[in-house]
N, C-alpha and C positions, 0 to 999 in steps of 0.2 A: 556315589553313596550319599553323599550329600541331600541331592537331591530326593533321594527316596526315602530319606529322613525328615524335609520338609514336607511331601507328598503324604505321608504316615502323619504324621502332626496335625495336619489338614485334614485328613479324612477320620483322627481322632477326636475333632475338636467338631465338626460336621456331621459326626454320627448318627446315623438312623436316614439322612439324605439321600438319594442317586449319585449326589456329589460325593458322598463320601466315601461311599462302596468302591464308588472308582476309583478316587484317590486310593485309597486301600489297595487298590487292584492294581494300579498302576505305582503305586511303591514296592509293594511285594514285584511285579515283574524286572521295575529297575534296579533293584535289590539283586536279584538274580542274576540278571546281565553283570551287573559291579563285580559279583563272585567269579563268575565264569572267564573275565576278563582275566583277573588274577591268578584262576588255575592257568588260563592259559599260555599267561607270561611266564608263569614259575616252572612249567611243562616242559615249553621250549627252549628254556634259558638251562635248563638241566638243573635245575633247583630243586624241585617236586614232584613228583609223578604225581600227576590226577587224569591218569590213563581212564579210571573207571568212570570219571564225572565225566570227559570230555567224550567217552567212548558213548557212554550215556545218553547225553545232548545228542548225539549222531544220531544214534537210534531212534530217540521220541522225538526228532524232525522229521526221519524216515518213516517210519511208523506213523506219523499223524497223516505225513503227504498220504502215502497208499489208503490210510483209512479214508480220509478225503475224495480219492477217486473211487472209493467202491470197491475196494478189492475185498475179497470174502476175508475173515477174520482168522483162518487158521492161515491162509497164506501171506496176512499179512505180520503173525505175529513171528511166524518162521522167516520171513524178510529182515525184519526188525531184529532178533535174533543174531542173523546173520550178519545183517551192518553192525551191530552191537560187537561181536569175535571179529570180525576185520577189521575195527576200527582202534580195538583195544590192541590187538596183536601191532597193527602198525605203530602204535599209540605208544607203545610201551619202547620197541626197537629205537623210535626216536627219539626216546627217552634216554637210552644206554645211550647213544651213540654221541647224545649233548651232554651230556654226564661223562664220558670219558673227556670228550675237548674240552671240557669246564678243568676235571681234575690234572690234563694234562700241561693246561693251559695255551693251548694252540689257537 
C-alpha cells in the first residue's frame, strides 16, 4: 500500500506528464493487488468471505484471456459467466469449511 501511495503522490505532483498518467496507472493497479491480497487472506483464514471479489478476479482474468485469443463475444462472456458460478460456488464451500475449523478451533 505504501507504495501505491508514494506512486499516486508522484503522478499527483507530475500531472498532465506521460510520467504521471502512469504513475497514476500504476498506483491504482498496486492499490488493487494490496486489496485483493487482503481479501484473500481474510478468505482463507475463515475471517471474511469475499467469495464475490475473488470469484470476480477469476472471471475478468478468464474473460480478458479468451477475449485475447479471439473468441466470439457471446461465448466468451458465457465462459466468464461460468468461471464466475464455479469459482464462487467453490469460493464460498471453502469459506464454510475454514469458518467452522476457525470456530471450532481445530
Amino acid at each position: 500500500m505504501l507504495l501505491a501511495v508514494i506512486l499516486a503522490a508522484y503522478g499527483v505532483v507530475s500531472w498532465g506528464s506521460l510520467r504521471g498518467t502512469w504513475a497514476i496507472a500504476a498506483a491504482m493497479t498496486v492499490g488493487c493487488l494490496a486489496g485483493l491480497e487482503v481479501s484473500i487472506r481474510e478468505h482463507f483464514a475463515g475471517y471474511r468471505s469475499h467469495a464475490a471479489v475473488l470469484a470476480g478476479t477469476a472471471a475478468l482474468l478468464g474473460g480478458t484471456g479468451t477475449f485475447l485469443l479471439g473468441v466470439p463475444a457471446v461465448i466468451d462472456l458465457g465462459l466468464t459467466l461460468i468461471v464466475f458460478l464455479g469459482a464462487s460456488l467453490g469460493l464460498i464451500r471453502t469459506f464454510q469449511r475454514r469458518r467452522r475449523r476457525r470456530s471450532t478451533g481445530s
